[in-house]
MMTF fields as JSON, N, C-alpha, C and O atoms, coordinates in Angstrom:
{
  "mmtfVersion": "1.0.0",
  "mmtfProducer": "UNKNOWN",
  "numBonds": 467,
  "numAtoms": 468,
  "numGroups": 117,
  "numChains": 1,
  "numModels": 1,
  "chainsPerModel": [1],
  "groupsPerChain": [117],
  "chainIdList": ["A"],
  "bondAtomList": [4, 2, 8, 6, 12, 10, 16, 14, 20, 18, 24, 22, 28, 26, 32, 30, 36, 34, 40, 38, 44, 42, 48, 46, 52, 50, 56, 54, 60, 58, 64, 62, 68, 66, 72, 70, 76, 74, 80, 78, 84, 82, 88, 86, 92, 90, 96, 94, 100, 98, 104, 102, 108, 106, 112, 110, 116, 114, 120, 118, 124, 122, 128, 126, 132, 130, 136, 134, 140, 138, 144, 142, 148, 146, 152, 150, 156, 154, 160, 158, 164, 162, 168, 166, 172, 170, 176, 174, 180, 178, 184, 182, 188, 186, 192, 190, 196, 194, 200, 198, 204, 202, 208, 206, 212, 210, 216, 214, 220, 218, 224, 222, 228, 226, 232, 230, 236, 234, 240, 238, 244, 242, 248, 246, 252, 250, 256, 254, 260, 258, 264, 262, 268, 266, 272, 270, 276, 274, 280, 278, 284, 282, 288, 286, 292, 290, 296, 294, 300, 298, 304, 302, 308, 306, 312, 310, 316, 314, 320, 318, 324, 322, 328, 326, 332, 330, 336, 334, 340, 338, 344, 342, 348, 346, 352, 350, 356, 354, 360, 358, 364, 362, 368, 366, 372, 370, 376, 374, 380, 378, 384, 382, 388, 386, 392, 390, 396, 394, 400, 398, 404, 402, 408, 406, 412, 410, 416, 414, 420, 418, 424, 422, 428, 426, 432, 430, 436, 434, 440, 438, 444, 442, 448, 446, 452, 450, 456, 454, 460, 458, 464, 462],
  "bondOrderList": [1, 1, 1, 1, 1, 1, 1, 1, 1, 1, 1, 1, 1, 1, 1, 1, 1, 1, 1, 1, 1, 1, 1, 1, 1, 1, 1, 1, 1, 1, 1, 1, 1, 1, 1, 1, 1, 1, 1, 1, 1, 1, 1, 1, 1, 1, 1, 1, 1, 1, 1, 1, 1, 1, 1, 1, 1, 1, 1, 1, 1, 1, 1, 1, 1, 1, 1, 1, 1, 1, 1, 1, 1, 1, 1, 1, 1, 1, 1, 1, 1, 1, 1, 1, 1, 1, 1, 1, 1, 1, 1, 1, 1, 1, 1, 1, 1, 1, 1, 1, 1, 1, 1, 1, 1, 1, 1, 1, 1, 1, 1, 1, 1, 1, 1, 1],
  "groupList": [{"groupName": "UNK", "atomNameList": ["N", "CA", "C", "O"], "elementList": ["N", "C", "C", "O"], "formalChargeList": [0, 0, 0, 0], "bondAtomList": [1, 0, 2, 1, 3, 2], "bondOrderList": [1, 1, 2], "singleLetterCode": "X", "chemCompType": "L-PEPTIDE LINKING"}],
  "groupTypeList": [0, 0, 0, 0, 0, 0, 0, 0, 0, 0, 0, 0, 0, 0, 0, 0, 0, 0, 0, 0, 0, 0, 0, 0, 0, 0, 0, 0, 0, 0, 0, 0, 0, 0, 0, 0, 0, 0, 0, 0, 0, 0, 0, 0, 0, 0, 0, 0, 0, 0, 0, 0, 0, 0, 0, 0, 0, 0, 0, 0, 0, 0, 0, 0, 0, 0, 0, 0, 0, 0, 0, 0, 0, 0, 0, 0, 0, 0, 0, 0, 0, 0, 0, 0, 0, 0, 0, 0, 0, 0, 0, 0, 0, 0, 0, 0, 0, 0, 0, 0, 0, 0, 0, 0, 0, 0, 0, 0, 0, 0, 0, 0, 0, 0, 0, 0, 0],
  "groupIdList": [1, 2, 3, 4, 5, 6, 7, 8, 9, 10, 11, 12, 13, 14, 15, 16, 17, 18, 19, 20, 21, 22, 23, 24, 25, 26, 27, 28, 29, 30, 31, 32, 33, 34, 35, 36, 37, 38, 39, 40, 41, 42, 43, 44, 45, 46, 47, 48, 49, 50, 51, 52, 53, 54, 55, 56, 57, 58, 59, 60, 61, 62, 63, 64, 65, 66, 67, 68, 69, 70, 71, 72, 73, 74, 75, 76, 77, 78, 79, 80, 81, 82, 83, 84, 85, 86, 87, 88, 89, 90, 91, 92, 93, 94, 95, 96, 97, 98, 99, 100, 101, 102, 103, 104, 105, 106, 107, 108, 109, 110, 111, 112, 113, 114, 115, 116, 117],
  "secStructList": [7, 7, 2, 2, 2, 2, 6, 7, 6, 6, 1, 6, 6, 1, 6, 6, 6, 7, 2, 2, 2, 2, 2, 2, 2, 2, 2, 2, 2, 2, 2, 2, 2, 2, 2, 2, 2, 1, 4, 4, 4, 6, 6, 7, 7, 7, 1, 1, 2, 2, 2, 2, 7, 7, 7, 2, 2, 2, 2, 2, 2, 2, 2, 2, 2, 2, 2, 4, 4, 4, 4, 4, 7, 2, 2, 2, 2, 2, 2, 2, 6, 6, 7, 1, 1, 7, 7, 7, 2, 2, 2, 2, 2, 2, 2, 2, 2, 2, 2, 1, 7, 7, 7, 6, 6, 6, 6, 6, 2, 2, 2, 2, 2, 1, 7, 7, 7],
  "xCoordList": [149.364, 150.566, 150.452, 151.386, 149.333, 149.269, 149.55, 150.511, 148.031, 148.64, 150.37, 150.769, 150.914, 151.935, 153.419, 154.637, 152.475, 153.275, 153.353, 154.303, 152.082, 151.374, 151.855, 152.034, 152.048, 152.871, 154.203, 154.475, 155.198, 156.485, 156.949, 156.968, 157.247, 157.498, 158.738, 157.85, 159.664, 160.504, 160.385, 161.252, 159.122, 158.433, 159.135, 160.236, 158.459, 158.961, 160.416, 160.852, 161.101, 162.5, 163.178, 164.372, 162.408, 163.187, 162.34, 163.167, 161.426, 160.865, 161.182, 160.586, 162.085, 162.34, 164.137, 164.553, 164.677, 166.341, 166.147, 167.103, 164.806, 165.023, 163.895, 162.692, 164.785, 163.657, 162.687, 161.486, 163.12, 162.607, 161.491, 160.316, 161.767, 160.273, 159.1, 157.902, 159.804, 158.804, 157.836, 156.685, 158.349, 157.982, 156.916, 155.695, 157.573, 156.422, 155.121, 153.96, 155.959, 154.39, 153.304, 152.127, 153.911, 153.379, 152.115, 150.896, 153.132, 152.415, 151.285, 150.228, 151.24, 150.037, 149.589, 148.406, 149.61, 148.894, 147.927, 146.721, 148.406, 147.733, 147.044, 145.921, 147.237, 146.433, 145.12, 144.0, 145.448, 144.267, 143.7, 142.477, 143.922, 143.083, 141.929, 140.705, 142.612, 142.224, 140.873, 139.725, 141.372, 140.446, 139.233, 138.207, 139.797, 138.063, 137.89, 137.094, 138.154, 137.573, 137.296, 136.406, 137.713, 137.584, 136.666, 136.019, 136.213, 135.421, 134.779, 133.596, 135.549, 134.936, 134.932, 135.245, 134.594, 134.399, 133.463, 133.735, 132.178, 131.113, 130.746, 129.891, 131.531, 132.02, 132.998, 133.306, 133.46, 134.435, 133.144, 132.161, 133.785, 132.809, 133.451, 134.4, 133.022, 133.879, 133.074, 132.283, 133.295, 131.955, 131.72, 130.764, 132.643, 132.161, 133.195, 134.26, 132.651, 133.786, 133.776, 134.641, 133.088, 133.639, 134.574, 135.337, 134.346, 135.563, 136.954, 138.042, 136.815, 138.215, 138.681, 139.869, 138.106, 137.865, 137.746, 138.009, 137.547, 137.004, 136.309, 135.194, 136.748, 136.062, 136.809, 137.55, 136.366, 137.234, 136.996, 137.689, 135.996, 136.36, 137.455, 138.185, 137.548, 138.67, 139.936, 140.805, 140.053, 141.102, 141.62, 142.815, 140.792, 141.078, 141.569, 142.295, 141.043, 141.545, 142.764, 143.722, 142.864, 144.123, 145.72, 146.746, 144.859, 146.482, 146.307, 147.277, 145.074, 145.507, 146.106, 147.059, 146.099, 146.863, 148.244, 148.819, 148.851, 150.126, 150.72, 151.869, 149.468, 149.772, 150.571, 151.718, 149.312, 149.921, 151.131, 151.632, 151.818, 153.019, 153.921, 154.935, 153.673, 154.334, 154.418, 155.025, 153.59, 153.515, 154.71, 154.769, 155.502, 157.109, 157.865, 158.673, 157.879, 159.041, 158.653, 157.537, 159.816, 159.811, 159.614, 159.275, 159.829, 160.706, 158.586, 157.793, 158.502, 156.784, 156.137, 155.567, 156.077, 155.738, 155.741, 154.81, 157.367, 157.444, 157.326, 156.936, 157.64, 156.75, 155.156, 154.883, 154.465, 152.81, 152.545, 151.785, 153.542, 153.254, 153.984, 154.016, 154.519, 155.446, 154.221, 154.34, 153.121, 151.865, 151.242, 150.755, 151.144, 150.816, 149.31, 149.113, 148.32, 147.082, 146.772, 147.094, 146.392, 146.018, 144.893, 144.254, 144.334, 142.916, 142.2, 142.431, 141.131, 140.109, 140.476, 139.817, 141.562, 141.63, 140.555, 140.432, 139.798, 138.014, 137.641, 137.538, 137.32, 136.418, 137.443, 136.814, 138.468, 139.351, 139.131, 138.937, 139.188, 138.838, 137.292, 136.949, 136.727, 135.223, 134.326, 133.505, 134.935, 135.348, 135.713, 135.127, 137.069, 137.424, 136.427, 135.531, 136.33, 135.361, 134.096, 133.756, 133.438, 132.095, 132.354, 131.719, 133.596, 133.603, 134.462, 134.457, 135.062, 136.886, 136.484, 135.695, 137.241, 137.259, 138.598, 139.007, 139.365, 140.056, 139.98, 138.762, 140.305, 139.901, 140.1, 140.879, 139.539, 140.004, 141.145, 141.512, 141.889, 142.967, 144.198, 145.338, 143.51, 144.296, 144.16, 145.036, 143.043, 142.604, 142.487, 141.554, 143.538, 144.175, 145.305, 145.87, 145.712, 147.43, 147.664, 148.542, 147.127, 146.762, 146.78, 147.472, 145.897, 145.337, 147.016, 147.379, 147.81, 149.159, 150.188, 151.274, 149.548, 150.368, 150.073, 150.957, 149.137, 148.666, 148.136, 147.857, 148.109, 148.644, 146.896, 145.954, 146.888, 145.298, 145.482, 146.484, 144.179, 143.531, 143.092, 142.594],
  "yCoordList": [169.616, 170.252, 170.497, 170.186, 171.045, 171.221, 169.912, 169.713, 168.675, 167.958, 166.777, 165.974, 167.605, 167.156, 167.852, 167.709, 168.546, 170.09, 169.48, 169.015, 169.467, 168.883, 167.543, 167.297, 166.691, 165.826, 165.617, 164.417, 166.383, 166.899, 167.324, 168.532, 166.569, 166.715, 168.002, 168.817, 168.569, 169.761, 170.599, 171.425, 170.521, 172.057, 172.943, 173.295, 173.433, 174.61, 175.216, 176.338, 173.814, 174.293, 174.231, 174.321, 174.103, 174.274, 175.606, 176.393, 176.157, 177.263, 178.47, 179.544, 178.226, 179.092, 179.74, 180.825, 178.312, 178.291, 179.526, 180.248, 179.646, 180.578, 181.393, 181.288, 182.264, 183.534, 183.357, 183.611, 183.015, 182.899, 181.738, 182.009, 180.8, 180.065, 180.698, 180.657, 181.373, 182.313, 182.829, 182.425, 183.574, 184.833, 183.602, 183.7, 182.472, 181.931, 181.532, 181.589, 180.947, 180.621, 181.671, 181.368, 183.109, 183.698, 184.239, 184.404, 184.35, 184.84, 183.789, 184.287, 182.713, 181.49, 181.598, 181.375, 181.739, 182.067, 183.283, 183.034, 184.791, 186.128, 185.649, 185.528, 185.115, 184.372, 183.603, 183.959, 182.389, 181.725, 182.377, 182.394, 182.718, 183.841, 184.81, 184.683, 185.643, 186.692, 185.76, 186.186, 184.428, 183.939, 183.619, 183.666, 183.067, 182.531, 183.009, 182.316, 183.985, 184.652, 186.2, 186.688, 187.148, 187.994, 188.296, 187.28, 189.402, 190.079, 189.043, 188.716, 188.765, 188.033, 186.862, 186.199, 186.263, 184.803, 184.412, 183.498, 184.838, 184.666, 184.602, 184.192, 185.029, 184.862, 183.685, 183.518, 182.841, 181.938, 180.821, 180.483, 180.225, 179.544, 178.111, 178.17, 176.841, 176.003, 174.47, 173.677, 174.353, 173.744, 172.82, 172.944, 171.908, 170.595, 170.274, 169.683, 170.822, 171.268, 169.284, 168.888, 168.621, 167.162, 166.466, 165.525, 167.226, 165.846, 166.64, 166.069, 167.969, 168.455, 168.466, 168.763, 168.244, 167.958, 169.361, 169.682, 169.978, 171.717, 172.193, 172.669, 172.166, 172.014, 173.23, 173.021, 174.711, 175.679, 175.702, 176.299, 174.978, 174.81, 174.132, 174.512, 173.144, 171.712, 172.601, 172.562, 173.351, 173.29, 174.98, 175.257, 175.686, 176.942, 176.254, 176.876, 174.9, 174.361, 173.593, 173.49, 173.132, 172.017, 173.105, 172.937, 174.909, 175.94, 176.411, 177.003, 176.308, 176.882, 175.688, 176.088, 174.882, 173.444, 173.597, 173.379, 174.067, 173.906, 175.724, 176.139, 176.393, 177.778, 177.171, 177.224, 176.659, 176.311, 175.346, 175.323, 174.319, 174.089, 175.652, 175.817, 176.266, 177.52, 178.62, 179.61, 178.444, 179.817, 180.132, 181.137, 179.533, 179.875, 180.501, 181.32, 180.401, 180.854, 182.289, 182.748, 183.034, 184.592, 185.198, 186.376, 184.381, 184.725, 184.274, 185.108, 183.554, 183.301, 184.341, 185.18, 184.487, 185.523, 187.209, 187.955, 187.366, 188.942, 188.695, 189.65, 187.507, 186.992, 187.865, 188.645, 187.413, 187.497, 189.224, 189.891, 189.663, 191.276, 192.079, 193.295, 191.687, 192.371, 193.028, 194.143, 192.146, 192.298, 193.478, 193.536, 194.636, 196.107, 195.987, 196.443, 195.169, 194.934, 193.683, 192.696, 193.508, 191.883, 191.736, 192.749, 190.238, 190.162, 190.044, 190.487, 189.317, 189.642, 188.389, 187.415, 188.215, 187.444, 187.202, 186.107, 188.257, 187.716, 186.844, 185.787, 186.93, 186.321, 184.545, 183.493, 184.53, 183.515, 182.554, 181.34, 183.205, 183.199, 182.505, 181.485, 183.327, 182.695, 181.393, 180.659, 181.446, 180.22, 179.057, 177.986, 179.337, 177.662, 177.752, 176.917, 178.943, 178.719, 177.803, 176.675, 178.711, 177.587, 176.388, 175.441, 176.197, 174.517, 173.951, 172.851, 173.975, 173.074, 172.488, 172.809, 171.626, 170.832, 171.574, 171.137, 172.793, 173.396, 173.821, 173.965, 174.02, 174.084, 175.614, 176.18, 176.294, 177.677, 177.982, 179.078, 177.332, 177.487, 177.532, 177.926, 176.892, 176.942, 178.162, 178.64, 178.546, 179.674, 180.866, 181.662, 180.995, 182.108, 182.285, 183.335, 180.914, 181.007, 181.503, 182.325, 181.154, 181.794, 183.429, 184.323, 183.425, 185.066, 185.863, 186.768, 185.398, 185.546, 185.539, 186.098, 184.839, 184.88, 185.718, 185.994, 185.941, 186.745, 188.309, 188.566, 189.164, 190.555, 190.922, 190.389, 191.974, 192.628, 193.12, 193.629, 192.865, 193.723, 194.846, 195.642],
  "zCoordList": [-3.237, -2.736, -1.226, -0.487, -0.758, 0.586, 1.415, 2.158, 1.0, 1.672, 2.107, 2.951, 0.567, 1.042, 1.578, 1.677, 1.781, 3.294, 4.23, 4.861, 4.369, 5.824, 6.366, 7.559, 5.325, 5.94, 5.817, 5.845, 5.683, 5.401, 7.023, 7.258, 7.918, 9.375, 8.905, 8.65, 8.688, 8.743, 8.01, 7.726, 7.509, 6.731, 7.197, 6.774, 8.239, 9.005, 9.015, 8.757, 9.487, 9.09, 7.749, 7.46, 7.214, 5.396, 5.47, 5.93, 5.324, 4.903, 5.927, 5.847, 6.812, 8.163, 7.241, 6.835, 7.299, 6.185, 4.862, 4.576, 4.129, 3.011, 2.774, 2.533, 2.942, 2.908, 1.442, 1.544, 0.393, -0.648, -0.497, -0.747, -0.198, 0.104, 0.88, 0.6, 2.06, 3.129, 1.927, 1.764, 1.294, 0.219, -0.4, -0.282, -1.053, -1.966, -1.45, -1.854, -0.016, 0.833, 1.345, 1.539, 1.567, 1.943, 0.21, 0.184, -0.907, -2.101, -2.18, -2.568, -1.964, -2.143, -0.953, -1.209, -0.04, 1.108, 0.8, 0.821, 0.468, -0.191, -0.822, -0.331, -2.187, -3.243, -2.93, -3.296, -2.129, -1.851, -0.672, -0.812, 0.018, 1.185, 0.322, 0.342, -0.307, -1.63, -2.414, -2.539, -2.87, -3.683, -3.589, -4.267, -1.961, -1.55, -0.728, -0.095, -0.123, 1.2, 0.584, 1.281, -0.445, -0.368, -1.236, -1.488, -1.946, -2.316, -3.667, -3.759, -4.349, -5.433, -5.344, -6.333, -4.187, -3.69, -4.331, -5.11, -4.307, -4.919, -6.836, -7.62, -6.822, -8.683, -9.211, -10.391, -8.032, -8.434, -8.869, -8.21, -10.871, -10.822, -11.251, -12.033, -10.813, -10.755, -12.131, -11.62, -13.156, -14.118, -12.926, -12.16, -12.83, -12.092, -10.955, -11.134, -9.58, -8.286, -7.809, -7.027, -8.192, -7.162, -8.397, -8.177, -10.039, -10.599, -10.225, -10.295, -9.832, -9.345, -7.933, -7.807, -6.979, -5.584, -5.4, -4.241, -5.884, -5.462, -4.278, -4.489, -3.013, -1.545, -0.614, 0.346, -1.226, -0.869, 1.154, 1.979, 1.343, 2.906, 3.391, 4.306, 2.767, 2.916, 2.758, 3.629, 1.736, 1.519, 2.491, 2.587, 2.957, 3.492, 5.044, 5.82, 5.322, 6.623, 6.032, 6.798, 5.006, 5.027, 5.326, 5.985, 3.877, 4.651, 5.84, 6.315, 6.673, 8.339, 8.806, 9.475, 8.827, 9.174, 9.41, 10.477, 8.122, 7.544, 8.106, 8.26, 8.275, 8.746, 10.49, 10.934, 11.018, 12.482, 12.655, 13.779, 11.42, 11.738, 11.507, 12.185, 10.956, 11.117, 11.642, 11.232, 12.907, 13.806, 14.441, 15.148, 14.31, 15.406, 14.27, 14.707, 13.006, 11.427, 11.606, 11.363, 12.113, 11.96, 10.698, 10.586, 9.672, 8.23, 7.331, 6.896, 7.364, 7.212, 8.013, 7.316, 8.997, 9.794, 9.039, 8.736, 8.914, 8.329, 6.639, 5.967, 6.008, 4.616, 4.229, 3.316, 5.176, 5.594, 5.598, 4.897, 6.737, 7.026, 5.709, 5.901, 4.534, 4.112, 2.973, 2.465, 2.721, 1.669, 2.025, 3.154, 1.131, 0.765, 1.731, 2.857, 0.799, 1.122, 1.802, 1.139, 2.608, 3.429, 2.781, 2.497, 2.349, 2.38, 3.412, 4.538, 2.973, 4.378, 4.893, 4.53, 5.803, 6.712, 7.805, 8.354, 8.086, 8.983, 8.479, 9.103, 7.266, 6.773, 6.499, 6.614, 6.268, 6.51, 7.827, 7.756, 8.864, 10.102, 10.42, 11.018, 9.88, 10.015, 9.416, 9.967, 7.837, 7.656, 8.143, 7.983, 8.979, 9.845, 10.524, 10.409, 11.525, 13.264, 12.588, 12.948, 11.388, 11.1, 10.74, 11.205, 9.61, 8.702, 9.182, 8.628, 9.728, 10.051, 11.408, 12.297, 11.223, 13.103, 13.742, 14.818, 13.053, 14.517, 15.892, 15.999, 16.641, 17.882, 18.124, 17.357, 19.019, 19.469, 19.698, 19.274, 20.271, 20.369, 19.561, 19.811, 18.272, 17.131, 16.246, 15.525, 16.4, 15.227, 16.217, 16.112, 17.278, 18.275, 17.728, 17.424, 17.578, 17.154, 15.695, 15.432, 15.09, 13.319, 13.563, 13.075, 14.368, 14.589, 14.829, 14.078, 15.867, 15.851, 14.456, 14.305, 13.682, 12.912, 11.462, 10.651, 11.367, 10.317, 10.958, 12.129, 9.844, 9.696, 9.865, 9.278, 10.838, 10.591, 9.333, 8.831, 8.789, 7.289, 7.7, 6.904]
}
């Protein structure tokens, strides 16, 4: 599904048009942030992670990817801040800086777009 966000050139503006997608992206955004970055990361157990392509690095960069076509969507934006509890977006964060080929400058702009925990 992600990667075929990612290559969906007017993401942004379909998910900018309805607030209700904002909301969904933002709930799967909470979700997988929550899953593998937060507290019970270490309990996720996967039988056999390569026949499922199970590569929670890969895939924590494929949604900052699809996060940075969306740093300009106000509506994704107040989506993101509307969540009671943030997860540990640091640790989200720290993640790319070590495994991802993003650049600094990209995982500044993320930082913009997601809500301190």
């Amino acid at each position: 599904l992600l990667r075929r966000l990612l290559l969906f050139q007017d993401v942004r503006r379909v998910i900018e048009r309805s607030e209700r997608m904002a909301g969904k992206l933002s709930g799967f955004v909470f979700s997988t942030v929550s899953e593998l970055c937060g507290e019970g990361r270490r309990r996720i157990e996967v039988e056999d992670p390569s026949s499922y392509g199970f590569q929670p690095p890969q895939l924590l960069e494929s949604l900052a990817l699809l996060l940075l076509q969306l740093t300009g969507a106000e509506s994704v934006r107040a989506a993101l801040r509307v969540r009671e509890a943030a997860p540990n977006y640091e640790n989200f964060l720290r993640v790319l800086r070590s495994s991802s080929s993003l650049s600094d400058s990209q995982i500044r702009s993320l930082l913009s777009l997601l809500p301190s925990s």
